[in-house]
C-alpha positions as CSV (number, residue, x, y, z in Angstrom):
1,X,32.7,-158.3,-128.1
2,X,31.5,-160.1,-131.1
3,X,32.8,-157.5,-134.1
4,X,29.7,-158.9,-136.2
5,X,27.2,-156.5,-134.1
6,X,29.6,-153.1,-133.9
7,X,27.2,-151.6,-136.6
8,X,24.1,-152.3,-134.4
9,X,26.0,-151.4,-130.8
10,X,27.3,-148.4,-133.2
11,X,23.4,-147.3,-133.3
12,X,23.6,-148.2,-137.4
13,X,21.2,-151.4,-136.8
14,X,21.5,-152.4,-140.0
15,X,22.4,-156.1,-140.2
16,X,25.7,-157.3,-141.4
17,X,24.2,-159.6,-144.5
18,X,20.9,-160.8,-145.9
19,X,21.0,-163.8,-144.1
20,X,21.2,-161.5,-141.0
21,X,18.7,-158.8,-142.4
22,X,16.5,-162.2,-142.7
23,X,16.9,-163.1,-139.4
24,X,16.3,-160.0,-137.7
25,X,13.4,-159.7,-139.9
26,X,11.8,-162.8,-138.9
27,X,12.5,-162.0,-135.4
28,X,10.8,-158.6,-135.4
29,X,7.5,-160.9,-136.7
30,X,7.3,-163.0,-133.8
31,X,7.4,-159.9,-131.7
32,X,5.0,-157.6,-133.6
33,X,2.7,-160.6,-133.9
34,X,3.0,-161.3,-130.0
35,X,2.0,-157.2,-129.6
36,X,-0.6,-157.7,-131.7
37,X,-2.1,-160.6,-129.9
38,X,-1.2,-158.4,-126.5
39,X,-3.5,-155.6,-127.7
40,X,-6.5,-158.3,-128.5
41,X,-6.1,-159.5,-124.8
42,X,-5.2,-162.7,-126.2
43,X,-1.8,-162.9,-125.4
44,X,-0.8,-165.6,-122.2
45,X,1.2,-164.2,-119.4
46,X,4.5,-166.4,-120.3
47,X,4.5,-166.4,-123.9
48,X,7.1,-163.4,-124.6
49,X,8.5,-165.2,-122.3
50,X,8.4,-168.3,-124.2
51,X,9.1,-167.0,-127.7
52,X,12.3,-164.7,-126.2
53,X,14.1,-168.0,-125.3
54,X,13.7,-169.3,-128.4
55,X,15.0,-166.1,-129.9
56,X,19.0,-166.2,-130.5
57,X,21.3,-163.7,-132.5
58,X,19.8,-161.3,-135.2
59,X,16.2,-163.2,-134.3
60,X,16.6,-161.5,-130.8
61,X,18.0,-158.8,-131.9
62,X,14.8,-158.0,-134.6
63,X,12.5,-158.6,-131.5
64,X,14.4,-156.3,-128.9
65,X,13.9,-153.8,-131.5
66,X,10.5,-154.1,-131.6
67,X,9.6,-154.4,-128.3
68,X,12.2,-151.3,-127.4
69,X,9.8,-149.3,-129.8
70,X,6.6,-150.3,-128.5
71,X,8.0,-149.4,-124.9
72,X,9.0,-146.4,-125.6
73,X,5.3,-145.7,-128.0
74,X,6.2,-145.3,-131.3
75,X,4.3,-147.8,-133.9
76,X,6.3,-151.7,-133.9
């Protein structure tokens, strides 16, 4: 267990530092712009596909959260 994400597995999600908050920031953009384009109908099949793998750390983190909010219908 990597100690640097106990406050988000904690339920906190507040990133550890700015560079983090920055990150998961930037993330939650690619997948709130990737909804957006979802909604238009303009979205390609394997594109969250696509933009997941290229996701790491806080990034994926930001767009999990996101996504886990749009699943669940509350506003990304």
């Amino acid at each position: 267990m990597n100690p640097k994400y106990d406050a988000l597995r904690a339920g906190m999600g507040a990133p550890v530092s700015l560079a983090d908050a920055a990150l998961h920031t930037e993330g939650a953009d690619y997948a709130r712009a990737w909804l957006h384009r979802l909604h238009a109908g303009t979205a390609q099949p394997d594109e969250l596909a696509v933009i997941l793998a290229f996701l790491t750390g806080e990034m994926l983190h930001g767009a999990c959260r996101v996504l886990e909010k749009a699943l669940k219908g509350a506003a990304p």
